[in-house]
C-alpha positions in Angstrom: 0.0 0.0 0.0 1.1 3.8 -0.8 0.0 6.5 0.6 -1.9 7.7 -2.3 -4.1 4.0 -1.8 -4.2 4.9 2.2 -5.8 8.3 1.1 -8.5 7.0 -1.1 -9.2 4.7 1.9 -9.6 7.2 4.2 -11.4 9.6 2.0 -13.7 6.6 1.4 -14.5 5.4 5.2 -14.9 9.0 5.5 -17.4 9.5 2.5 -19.3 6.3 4.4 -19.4 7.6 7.6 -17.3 5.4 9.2 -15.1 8.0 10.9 -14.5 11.6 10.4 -10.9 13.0 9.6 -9.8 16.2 10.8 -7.4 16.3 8.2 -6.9 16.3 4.6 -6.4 12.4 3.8 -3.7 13.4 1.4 -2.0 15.2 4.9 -3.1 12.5 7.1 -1.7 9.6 4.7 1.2 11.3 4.8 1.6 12.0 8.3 0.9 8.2 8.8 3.6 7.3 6.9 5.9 9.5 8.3 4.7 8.2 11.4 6.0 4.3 10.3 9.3 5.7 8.5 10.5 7.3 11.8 10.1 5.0 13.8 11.6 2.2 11.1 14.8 4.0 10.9 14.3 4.8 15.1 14.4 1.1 15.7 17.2 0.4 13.0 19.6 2.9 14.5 18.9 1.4 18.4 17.9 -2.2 18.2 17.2 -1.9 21.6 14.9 0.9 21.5 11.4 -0.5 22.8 8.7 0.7 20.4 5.9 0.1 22.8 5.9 3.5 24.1 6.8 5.3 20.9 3.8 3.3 19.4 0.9 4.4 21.9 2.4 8.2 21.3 1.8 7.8 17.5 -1.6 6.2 17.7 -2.7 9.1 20.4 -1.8 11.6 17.3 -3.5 9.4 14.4 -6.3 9.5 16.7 -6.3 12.9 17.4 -7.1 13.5 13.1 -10.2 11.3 13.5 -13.5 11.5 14.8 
């Protein structure tokens, strides 16, 4: 999946009703992927990072751009 396919998903749950963004989906995609990327390269530079914490911090955000 890009993020050009996880915008027309969330522009489509949105269209249904299914949630409502607070955000462009094209900006929220984005953000998302961003999201995954920094912590990717997080975890490859300090193996022994835990990602638990980081994690709950980036789903509190995504979840702050949807109603």
């Amino acid at each position: 999946m890009c993020s050009s396919d996880l915008a027309e998903a969330l522009r489509a749950g949105a269209a249904a009703g299914v949630f409502a963004l607070r955000a462009d989906p094209v900006d929220f995609s984005g953000f998302l992927f961003a999201l995954a990327d920094g912590m990717a390269i997080r975890r490859l530079s300090e193996p022994e990072l835990s990602l638990e914490p980081l994690l709950a911090q980036a789903i509190g955000s995504a979840r702050a751009l949807v109603a």
